[in-house]
C-alpha positions, -999 to 999 in steps of 0.1 A, spaced: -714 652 535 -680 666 522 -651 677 544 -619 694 534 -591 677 545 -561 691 576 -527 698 562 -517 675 590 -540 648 580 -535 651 544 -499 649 551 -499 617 573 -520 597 544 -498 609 516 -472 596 529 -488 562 535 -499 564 498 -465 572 487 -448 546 505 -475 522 486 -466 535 454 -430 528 460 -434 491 473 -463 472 461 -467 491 424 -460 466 397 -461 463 359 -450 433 340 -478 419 332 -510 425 310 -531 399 317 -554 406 342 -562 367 348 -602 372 342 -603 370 305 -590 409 301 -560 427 294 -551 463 305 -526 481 277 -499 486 270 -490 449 263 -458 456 273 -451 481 296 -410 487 284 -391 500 246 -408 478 220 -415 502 191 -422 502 156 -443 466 162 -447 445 132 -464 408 141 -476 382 121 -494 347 131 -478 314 117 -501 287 126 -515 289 164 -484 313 171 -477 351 169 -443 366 165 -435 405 174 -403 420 157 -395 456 174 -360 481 166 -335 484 193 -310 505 173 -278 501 185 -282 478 211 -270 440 207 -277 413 209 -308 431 184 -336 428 168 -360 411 191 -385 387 181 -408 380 208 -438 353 204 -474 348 220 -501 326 216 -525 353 229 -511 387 219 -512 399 252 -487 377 270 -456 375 250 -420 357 257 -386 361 236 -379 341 210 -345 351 197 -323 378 189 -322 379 147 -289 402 150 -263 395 177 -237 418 169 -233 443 136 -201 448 117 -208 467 91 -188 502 102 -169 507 128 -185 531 148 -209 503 159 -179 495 179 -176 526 199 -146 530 174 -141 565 162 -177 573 168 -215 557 174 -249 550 160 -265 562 187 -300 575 174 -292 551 140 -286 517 138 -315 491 129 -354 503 135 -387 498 116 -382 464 109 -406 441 87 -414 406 99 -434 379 69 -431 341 68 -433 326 33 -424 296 17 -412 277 51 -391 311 63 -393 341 81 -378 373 63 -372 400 86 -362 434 64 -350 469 80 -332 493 76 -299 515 85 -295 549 80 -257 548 66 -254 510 60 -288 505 44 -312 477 37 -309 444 53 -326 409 49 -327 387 81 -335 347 77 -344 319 94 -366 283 94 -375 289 130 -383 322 148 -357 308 178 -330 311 147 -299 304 137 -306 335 114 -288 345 85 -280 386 78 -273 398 41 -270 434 30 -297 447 0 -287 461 -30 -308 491 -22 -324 507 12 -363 511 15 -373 533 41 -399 523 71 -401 494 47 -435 466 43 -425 432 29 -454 419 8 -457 388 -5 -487 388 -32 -504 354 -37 -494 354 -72 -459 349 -65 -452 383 -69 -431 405 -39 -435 435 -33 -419 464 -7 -437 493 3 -418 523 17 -411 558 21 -418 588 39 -452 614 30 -446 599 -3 -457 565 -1 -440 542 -32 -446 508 -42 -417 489 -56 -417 452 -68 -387 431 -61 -372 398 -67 -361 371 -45 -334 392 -36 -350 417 -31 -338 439 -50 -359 462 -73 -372 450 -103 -387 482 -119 -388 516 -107 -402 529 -73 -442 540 -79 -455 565 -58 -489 553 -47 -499 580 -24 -484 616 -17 -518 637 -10 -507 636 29 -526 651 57 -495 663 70 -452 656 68 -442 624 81 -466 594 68 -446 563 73 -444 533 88 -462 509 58 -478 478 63 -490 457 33 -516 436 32 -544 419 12 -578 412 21 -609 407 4 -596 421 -27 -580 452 -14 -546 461 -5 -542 476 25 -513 500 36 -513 505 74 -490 538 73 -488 563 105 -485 602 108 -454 600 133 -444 620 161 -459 619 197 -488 631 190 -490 603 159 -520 588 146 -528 559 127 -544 559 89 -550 533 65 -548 533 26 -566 510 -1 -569 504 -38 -582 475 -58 -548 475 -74 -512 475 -55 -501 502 -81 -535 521 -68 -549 549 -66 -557 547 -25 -581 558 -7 -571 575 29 -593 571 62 -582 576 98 -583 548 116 -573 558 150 -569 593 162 -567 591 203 -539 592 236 -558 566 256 -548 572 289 -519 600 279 -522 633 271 -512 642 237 -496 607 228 -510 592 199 -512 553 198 -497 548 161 -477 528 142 -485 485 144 -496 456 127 -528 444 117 -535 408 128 -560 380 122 -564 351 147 -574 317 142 -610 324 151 -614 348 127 -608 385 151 -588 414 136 -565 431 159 -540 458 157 -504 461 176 -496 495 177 -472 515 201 -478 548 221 -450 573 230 -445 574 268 -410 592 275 -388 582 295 -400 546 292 -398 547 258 -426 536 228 -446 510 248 -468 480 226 -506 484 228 -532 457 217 -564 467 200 -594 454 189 -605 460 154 -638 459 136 -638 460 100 -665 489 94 -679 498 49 -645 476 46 -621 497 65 -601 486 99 -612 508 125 -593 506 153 -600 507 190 -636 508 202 -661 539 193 -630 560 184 -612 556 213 -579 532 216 -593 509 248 -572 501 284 -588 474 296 -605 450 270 -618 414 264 -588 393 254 -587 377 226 -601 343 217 -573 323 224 -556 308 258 -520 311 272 -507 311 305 -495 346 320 -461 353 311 -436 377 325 -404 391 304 -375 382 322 -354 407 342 -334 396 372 -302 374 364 -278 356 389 -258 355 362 -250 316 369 -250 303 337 -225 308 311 -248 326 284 -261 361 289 -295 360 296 -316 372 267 -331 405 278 -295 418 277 -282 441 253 -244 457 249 -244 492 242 -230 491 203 -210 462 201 -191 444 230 -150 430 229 -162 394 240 -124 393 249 -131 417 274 -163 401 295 -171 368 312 -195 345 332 -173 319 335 -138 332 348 -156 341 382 -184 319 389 -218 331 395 -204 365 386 -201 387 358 -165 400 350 -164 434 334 -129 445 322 -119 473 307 -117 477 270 -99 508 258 -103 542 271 -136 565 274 -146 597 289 -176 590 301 -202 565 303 -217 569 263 -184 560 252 -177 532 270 -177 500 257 -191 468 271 -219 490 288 -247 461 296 -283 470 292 -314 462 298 -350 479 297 -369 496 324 -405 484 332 -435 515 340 -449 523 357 -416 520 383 -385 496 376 -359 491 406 -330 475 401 -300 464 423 -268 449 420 -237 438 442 -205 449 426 -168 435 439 -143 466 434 -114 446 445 -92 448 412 -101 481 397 -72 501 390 -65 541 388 -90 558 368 -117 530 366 -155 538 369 -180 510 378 -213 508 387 -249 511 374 -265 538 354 -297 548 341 -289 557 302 -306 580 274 -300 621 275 -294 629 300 -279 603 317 -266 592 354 -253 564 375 -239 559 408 -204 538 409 -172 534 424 -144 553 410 -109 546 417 -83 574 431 -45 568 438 -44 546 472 -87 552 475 -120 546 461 -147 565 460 -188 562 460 -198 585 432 -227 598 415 -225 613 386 -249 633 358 -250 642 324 -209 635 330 -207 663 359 -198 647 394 -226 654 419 -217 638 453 -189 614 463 -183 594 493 -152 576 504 -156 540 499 -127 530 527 -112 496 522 -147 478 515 -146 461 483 -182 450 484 -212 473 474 -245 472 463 -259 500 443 -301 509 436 -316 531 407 -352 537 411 -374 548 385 -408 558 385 -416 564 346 -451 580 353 -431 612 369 -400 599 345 -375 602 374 -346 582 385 -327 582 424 -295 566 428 -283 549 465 -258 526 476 -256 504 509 -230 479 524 -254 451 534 -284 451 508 -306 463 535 -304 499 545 -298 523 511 -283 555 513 -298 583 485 -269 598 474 -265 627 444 -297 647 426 -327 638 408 -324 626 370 -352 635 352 -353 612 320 -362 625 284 -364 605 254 -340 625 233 -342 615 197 -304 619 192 -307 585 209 -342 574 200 -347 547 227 -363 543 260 -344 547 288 -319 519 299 -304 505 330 -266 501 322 -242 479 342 -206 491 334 -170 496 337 -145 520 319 -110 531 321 -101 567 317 -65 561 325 -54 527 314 -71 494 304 -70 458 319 -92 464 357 -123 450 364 -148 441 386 -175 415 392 -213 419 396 -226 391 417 -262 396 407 -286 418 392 -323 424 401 -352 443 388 -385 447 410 -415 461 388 -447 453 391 -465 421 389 -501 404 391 -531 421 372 -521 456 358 -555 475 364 -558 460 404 -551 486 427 -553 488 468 -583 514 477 -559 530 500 -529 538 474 -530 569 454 -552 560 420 -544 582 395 -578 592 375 -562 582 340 -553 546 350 -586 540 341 -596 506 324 -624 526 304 -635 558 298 -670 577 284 -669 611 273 -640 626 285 -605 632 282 -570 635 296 -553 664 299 -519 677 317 -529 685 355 -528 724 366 -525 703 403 -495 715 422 -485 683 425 -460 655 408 -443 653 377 -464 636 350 -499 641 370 -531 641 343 -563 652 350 -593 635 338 -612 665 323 -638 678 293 -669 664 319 -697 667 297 -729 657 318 -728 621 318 -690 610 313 -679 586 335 -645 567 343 -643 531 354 -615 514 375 -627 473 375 -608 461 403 -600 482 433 -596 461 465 -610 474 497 -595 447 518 -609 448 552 -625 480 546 -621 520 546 -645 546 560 -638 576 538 -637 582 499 -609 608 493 -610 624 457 -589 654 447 -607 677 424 -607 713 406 -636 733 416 -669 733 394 -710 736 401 -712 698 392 -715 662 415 -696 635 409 -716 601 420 -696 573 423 -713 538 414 -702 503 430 -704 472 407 -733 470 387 -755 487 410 -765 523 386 -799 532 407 -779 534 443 -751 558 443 -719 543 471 -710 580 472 -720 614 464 -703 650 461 -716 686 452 -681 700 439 -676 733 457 -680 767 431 -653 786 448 -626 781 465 -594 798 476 -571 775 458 -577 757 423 -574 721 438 -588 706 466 -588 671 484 -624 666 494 -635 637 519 -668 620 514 -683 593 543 -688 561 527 -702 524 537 -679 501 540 -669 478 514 -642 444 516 -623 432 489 -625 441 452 -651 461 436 -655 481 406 -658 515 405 -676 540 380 -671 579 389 -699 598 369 -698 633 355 -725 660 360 -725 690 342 -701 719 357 -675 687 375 -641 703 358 -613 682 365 -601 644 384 -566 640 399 -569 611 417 -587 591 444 -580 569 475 -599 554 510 -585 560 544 -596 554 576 -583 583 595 -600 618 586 -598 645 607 -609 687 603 -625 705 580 -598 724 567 -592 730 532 -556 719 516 -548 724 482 -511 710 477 -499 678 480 
């Protein structure tokens, strides 16, 4: 039986869904707590992954840029739930500009880095743009570690340490070169190009390593739409050998998941960390399996990068990356990072207890020149965060507040006016809406982010209960004149004189927690947030719907998606599935039961309008089930399905 859903109807359980999506949605955490992971690892801006295992442990080292305390190195004992270790750079004073002074590094600065531990230290080399090559060292991975300039840059560079005592650095960019180095690494004979027979501009990204009696240079063919190759030779000079690896968006349409590590665990598994472009958001870590296949590292599983997969064969509790700070202790927490460099003369968590003091530092325009701007990343799929700001000692020309920061950019603050103050939301530098603030000194300010749709709101309340929407829509990019995901920014500049301030009280971030690929049958489940996925393909929805939306399509007779864990709670009459039209069925399988279909549909041929929301009578089920939606022949496209209890009318509705 299939009915076409009421405008009315269809209405009243959207919004039901939608105010799902915007509560309960979470995304921290990988680890589904059943012995699987759903990617990405990390849902947040850790790019350019290299990772290497030193005895039971694993340590991740990722670019921030300009942002410092930098260069992260995060550590796991399972590859899927990771923790920070330390910060290898905490601030960077080799020109100026890294001080906001006279200019910036924004879309420069420190990226690509290379992480290898040899001879009781870990060696972490990357590069600069205009400053150049630098060598990071330390005993421990928690640090103290030591910075020193190179004699020479390498680009996207691969420290190598042979096992005849040799060291070697690979580098470049569609021309692949080889050079050997001392322990200084500085070269010791020329650069040897190894491979330059590119499938296209931009390989990069090099890996060394040495198995079996091969090097291996895991290299990338950047760009969103990147995808991973691999290179070997019986000889480091070469000549290589090229084979794709992994050429596959997972669950994103037309972003490639490139660029990683290969790494070998205790037991004996190969795996690969390797990020995928996801905009706004920024370049998110994935984990996949590898299987070495006529001695190359194929990545993924049949071709495909996988979602949900078996974890690997080691144990660790679920961890969470921290987010939320009281600010009550007299350190910054470490998931902070100043935009550029901060004036530590001009910041404190001790002068006001329990709060952090901003005070001004110099004059800026706007908010990208402002100094002792405090970031932190945003977590997908939706990041909100909130802090309460004290505006009692800001002075004329001040702005304070919190901002959501890449191009464009936008915050909502308190700016301060001769004898007033004013609530004030600004975008891309252009004030949008302003509200007078009165002679409250207290305020609490909300950006919400959904980085599926990649859009941020901005509201502000006087009692951290009701939240006022205030301003327009910012619709995030990743702009590479910045090169880094999206950023909450917690700031205070003068554009008049310097020496205000103001104290945050607290800051807090709610993103999603528990197991990533568990979703409520009665929220909105988008088709690609599938944990696995048979002969088909996403692809950018022709739905008149959201920002973002992807269709599952290419249904061949016989694809099928699969969602593992959808929970029914106490139960839900109707199956609602928004389709395209076709001359196929869709049959919908629960569990592990293939020979009884749950559900059923014969998509209609023709229809008025491209999309439909079709209803389909089902039994009821309680608590959590998997899913499997198969594919006839002629079944053209998948939005997304949900359950409801409340159907009503036969009347056909297209939009959302």
């Amino acid at each position: 039986m299939l009915k076409d859903l009421t405008t009315s109807g269809l209405k009243k359980f959207l919004v039901m869904a939608l105010l799902f999506i915007g509560t309960s949605l979470q995304a921290q955490q990988s680890d589904n707590g059943d012995g699987t992971f759903t990617n990405p690892i990390i849902w947040a801006d850790f790019p350019d992954n290299d990772v290497i295992r030193v005895g039971d442990t694993y340590y991740m080292v990722t670019t921030t840029m300009y942002f410092f305390p930098g260069v992260p190195v995060l550590k796991s004992t399972d590859l899927v739930n990771w923790e920070y270790a330390s910060n290898a750079v905490q601030q960077f004073k080799q020109h100026p500009f890294y001080d906001l002074n006279g200019g910036n590094r924004y879309g420069k600065g420190q990226w690509a880095s290379s992480i290898r531990y040899h001879n009781g230290k870990f060696h972490i080399l990357f590069l600069t743009l205009n400053e150049g090559g630098f060598l990071c060292t330390a005993t421990k991975a928690e640090g103290p570690w030591e910075i020193r300039k190179l004699a020479r840059p390498y680009y996207d560079a691969g420290l190598f340490f042979d096992d005849d005592g040799r060291t070697y650095v690979a580098h470049g960019y569609s021309k692949i070169s080889v050079t050997e180095v001392d322990a200084n690494l500085a070269p010791i004979g020329r650069d040897s190009v190894v491979f330059d027979k590119v499938q296209r501009p931009g390989l990069e990204g090099a890996h060394v390593y040495k198995i079996n009696g091969y090097y291996y240079i895991y290299a990338t063919y950047g760009g969103g739409d990147g995808y991973q190759c691999c290179l070997r030779s019986k000889n480091i000079y070469g000549p290589y050998e090229e084979k794709i690896v992994l050429k596959d968006d997972m669950n994103l349409h037309g972003r490639g998941v490139h660029q990683g590590a290969l790494i070998e665990t205790q037991q004996g598994e190969w795996w690969s960390v390797i990020f995928q472009d996801r905009g706004g958001v920024g370049r998110v870590p994935t984990l996949q399996p590898v299987q070495w296949i006529d001695g190359w590292p194929m990545v993924g599983k049949d071709g495909r990068a996988v979602v949900t997969h078996a974890k690997p064969n080691t144990s660790s509790p679920v961890h969470v990356l921290p987010t939320s700070d009281e600010f009550n202790t007299e350190s910054l927490a470490i998931q902070w990072a100043w935009n550029h460099n901060p004036d530590d003369s001009a910041w404190s968590l001790t002068k006001r207890k329990g709060y952090l003091r901003l005070t001004t530092s110099g004059i800026a325009g706007d908010l990208p020149q402002a100094r002792n701007s405090l970031t932190q990343r945003m977590f997908g799929p939706f990041s909100d965060a909130t802090t309460e700001l004290d505006v009692s000692h800001m002075q004329v020309g001040d702005m304070a507040g919190l901002a959501v920061l890449q191009i464009p950019y936008a915050s909502i603050g308190v700016t301060a006016a001769e004898g007033a103050k004013f609530i004030v939301m600004k975008h891309a530098g252009k004030t949008i809406d302003s509200v007078a603030l009165g002679k409250r000194n207290k305020i609490f300010f909300k950006a919400s982010v959904n980085t599926i749709k990649d859009q941020a709101h901005f509201y502000y309340s006087f009692d951290n209960r009701a939240f006022i929407p205030v301003g327009d829509t910012l619709n995030m990019k990743f702009d590479l004149k910045m090169f880094t995901g999206n950023r909450f920014v917690l700031f205070n500049y003068a554009t008049v004189r310097p020496g205000g301030y103001v104290d945050f009280n607290w800051f807090r971030m709610n993103t999603r927690q528990g197991p990533p690929n568990l979703f409520k049958a009665s929220s909105l489940v988008q088709a690609e947030m599938y944990d696995d996925i048979h002969l088909a393909r996403v692809a950018a929805s022709k739905d008149l719907s959201h920002p973002g939306d992807q269709d599952i399509t290419h249904l061949t007779d016989g694809a099928w998606i699969r969602f593992n864990q959808v929970d029914f709670e106490n139960g839900y009459q109707y199956l609602l599935l928004r389709v395209a039209p076709g001359q196929g069925r869709v049959v919908v399988y629960a569990d592990k039961d293939t020979l009884n279909p749950y559900a059923s549909v014969t998509l209609p041929a023709a229809l008025t309008k491209e999309y439909t929301t079709v209803s389909i009578p089902v039994k009821k089920l309680t608590g959590k089930h998997q899913l499997t939606f198969k594919f006839t022949e002629g079944a053209t496209a998948v939005n997304w399905f949900s359950f409801t209890n409340e159907i009503s009318g036969r009347k056909e509705h297209a939009g959302l």
